[in-house]
C-alpha positions as CSV (number, residue, x, y, z in Angstrom):
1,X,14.6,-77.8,19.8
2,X,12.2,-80.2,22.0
3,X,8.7,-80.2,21.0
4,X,7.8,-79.2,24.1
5,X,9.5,-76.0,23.9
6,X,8.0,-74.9,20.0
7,X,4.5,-73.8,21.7
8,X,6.2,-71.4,23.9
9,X,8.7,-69.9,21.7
10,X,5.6,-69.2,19.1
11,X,3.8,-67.2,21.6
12,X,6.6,-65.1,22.6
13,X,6.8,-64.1,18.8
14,X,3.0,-63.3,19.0
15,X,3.2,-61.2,21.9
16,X,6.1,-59.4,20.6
17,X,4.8,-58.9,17.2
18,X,1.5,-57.2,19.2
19,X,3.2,-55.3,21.2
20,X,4.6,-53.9,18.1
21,X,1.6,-53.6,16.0
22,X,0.0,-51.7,19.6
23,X,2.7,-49.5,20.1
24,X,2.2,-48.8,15.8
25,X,-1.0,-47.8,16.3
26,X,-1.2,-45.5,19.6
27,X,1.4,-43.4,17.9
28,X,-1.0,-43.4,14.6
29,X,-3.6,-42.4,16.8
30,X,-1.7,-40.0,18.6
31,X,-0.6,-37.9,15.0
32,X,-4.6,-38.1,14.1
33,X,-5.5,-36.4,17.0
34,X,-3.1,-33.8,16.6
35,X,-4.2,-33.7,13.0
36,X,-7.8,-33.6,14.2
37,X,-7.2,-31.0,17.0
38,X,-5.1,-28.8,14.7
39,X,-7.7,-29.0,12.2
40,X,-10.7,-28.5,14.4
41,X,-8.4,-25.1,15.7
42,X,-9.2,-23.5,12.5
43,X,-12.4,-24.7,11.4
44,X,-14.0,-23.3,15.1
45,X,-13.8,-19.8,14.7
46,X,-13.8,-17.4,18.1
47,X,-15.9,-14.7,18.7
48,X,-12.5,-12.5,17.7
49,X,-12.5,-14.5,14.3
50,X,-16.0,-13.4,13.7
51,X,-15.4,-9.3,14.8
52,X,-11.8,-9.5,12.1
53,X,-13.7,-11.2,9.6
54,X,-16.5,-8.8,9.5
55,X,-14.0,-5.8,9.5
56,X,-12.2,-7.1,6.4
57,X,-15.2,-7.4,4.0
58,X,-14.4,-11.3,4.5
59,X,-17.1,-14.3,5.0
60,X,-16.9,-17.5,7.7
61,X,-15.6,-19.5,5.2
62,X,-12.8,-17.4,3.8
63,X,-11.5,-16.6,7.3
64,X,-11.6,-20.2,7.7
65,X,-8.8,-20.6,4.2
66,X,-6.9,-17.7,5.6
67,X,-6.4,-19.2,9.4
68,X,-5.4,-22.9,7.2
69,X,-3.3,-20.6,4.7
70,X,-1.0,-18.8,7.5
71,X,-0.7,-22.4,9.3
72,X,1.6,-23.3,6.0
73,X,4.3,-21.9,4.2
74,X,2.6,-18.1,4.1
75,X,2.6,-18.0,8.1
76,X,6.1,-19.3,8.1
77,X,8.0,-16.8,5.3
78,X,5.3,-13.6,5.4
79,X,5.2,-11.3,8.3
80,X,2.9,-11.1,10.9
81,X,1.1,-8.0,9.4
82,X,0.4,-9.2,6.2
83,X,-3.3,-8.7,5.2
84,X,-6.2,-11.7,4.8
85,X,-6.7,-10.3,1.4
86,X,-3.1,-10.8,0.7
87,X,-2.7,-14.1,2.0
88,X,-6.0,-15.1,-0.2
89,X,-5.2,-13.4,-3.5
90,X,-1.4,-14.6,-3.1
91,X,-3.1,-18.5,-2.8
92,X,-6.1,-17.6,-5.0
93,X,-7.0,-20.6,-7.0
94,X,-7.9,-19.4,-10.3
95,X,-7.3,-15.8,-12.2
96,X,-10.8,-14.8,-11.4
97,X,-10.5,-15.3,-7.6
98,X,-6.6,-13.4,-7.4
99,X,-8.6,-10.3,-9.4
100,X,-11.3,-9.9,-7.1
101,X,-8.8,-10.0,-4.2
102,X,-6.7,-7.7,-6.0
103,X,-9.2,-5.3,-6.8
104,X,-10.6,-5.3,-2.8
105,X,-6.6,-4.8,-1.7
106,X,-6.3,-1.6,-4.6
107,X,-9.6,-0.2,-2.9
108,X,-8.7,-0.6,0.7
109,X,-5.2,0.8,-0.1
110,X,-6.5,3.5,-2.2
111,X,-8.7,5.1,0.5
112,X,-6.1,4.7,3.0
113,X,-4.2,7.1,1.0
114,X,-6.8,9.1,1.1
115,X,-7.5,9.3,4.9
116,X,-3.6,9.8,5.0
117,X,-3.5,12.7,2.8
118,X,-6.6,14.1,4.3
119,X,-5.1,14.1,8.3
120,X,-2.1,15.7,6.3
121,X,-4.0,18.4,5.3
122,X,-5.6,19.0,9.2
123,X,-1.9,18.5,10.6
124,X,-0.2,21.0,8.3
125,X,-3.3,23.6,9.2
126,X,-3.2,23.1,12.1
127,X,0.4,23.5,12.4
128,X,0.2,27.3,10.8
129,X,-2.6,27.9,13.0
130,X,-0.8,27.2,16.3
131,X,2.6,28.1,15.5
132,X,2.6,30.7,12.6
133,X,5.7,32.0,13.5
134,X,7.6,29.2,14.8
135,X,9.9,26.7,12.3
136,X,9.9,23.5,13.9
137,X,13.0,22.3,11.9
138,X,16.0,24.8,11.8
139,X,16.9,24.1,8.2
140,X,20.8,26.2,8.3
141,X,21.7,23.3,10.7
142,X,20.8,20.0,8.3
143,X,23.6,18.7,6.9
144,X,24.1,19.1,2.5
145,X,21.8,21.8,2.3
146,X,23.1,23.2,-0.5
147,X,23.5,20.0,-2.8
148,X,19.4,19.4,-1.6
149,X,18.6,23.0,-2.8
150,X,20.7,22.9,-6.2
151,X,17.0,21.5,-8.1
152,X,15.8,24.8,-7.6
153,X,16.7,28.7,-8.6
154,X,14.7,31.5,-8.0
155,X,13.7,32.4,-11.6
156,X,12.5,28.6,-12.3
157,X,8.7,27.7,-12.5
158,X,7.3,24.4,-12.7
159,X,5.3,22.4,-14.7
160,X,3.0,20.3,-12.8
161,X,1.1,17.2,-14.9
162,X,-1.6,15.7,-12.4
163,X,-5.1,14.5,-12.4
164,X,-7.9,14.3,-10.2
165,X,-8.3,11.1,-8.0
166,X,-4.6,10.4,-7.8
167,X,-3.1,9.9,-4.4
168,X,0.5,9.8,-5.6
169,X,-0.1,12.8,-7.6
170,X,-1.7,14.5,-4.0
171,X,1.3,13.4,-2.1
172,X,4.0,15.3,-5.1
173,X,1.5,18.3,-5.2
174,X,2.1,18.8,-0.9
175,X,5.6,18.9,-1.5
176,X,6.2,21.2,-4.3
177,X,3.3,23.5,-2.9
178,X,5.9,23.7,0.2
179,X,8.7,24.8,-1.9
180,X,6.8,27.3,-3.9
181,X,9.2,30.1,-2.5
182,X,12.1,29.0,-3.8
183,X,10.5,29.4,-7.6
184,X,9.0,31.7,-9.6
185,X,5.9,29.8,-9.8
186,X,4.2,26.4,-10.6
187,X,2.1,25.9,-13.5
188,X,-0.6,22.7,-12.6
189,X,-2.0,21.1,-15.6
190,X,-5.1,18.4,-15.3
191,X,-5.2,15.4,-17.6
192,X,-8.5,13.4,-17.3
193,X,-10.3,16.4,-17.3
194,X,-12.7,17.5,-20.8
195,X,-11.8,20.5,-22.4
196,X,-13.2,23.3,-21.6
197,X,-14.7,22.0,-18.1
198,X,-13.0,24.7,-16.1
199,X,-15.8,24.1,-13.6
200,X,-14.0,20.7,-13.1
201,X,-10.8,22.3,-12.7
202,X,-12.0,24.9,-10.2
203,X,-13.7,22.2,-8.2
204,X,-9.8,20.4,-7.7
205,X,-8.3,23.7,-7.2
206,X,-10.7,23.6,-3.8
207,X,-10.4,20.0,-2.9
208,X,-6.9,20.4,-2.9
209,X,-6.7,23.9,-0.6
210,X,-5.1,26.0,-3.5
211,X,-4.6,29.4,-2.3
212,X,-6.5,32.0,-4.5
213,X,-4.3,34.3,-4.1
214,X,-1.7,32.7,-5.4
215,X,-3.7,31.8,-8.9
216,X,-4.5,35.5,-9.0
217,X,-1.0,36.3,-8.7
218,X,0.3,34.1,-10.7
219,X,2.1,32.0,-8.8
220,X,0.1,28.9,-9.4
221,X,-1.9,28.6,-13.1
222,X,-4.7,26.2,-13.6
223,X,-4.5,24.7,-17.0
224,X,-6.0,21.8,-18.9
225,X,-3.7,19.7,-20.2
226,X,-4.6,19.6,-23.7
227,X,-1.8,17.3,-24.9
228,X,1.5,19.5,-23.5
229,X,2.5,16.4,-21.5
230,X,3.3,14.6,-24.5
231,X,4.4,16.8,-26.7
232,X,6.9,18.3,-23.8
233,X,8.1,14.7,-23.1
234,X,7.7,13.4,-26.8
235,X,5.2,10.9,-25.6
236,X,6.9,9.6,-23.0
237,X,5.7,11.3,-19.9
238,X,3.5,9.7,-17.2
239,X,1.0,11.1,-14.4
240,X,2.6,12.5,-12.0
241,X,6.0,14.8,-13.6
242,X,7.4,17.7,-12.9
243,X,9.4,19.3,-15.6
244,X,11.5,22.7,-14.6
245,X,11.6,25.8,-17.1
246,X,14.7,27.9,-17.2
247,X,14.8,29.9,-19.1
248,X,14.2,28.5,-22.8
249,X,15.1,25.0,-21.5
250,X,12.8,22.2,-20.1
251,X,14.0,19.4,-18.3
252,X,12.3,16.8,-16.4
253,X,12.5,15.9,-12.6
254,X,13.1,12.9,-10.6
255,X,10.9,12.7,-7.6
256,X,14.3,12.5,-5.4
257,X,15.5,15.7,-6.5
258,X,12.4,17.6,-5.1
């Protein structure tokens, strides 16, 4: 190669080698503005932001993690109605952060229950109230009625172990309650509850719309447990059970057969 021609040849390779090192760099700068925009996204929170936050118990900064959670994996695998206090106590970062989130989740989902159960109540009232002598389901026309039934015979009564502040237990109680006709009677014992405070017991008995009378008839008891749980179920019984008399034998119920 000339000598002439070396000069020119070496700045070809320098403008090449730039236009490299430019190109290089817009497309850096292009990924950290999306990096910047997408993180600016969620560190600004809206007006809306503000209004959720406040309605879940939750502060700027937590909203902030929960927006930067659901833009990961959690957004990605989880469905859309999963809860902030979810998504944070699923990612907490130590055991003492996952238990306060826990413990906010068990009280939010325990007084659901409760507003559930209590618009259950108003519905079925209001139900007898407007049509006391209408059945809205024609029960002869739903298919294995008699296999659904077989739990039950007339001479049967029920043992009923259940304790106050228990929206499982609630939920049980509503459905045997509906199927008192088809027994004898159901026998409702309270654990949780000192001996001897009937007063305690009388105060559920209202709470939970206990017709008086069917306790003065018989058809419903109020007992204290006293320990019958576990000696019925040698120890192995658990809050809620139903166990059926018949005669001399006891047996216990799955919540499927009721």
């Amino acid at each position: 190669m000339s000598r002439r021609w070396k000069p020119v040849v070496f700045l070809g390779a320098l403008v090449v080698s730039n236009t490299v090192m430019a190109v290089e760099l817009s497309h850096t700068q292009v990924q950290d503005t999306r990096q910047d925009s997408s993180q600016k996204s969620t560190n600004v929170l809206s007006a809306t932001d503000l209004v959720h936050a406040r309605l879940w118990g939750l502060t700027e900064t937590e909203w902030r993690r929960y927006k930067q959670l659901m833009q990961g994996i959690r957004g990605s695998i989880s469905p859309a109605t999963i809860s902030p206090i979810e998504v944070l106590g699923i990612h907490a970062r130590d055991d003492a952060e996952r238990q306060r989130y826990a413990e906010v989740w068990a009280r939010a989902m325990y007084e659901d229950a409760g507003r559930i159960l209590a618009f259950q109540h108003a519905y079925d009232a209001a139900t007898k109230r407007l049509y006391p002598n209408v059945s809205l389901i024609d029960i002869s026309r739903l298919p294995g009625k008699t296999e659904v039934n077989n739990a039950f015979q007339s001479g049967d009564r029920l043992l009923f172990f259940t304790r106050p502040d228990c929206p499982a237990c609630d939920m049980l109680l509503n459905k045997l309650l509906k199927r008192i006709d088809e027994v004898s009677g159901i026998d409702i014992y309270l654990t949780d509850v000192d001996k001897g405070d009937d007063r305690a017991v009388r105060d559920w008995a209202s709470n939970h719309q206990i017709d008086p009378d069917w306790v003065r008839s018989r058809r419903i008891t109020l007992n204290h447990d006293g320990g019958a749980l576990d000696e019925l179920t040698q120890g192995q019984g658990d809050v809620p059970s139903v166990l059926r008399r018949r005669g001399e034998d006891i047996s216990r119920l799955l919540v499927s057969e009721l």
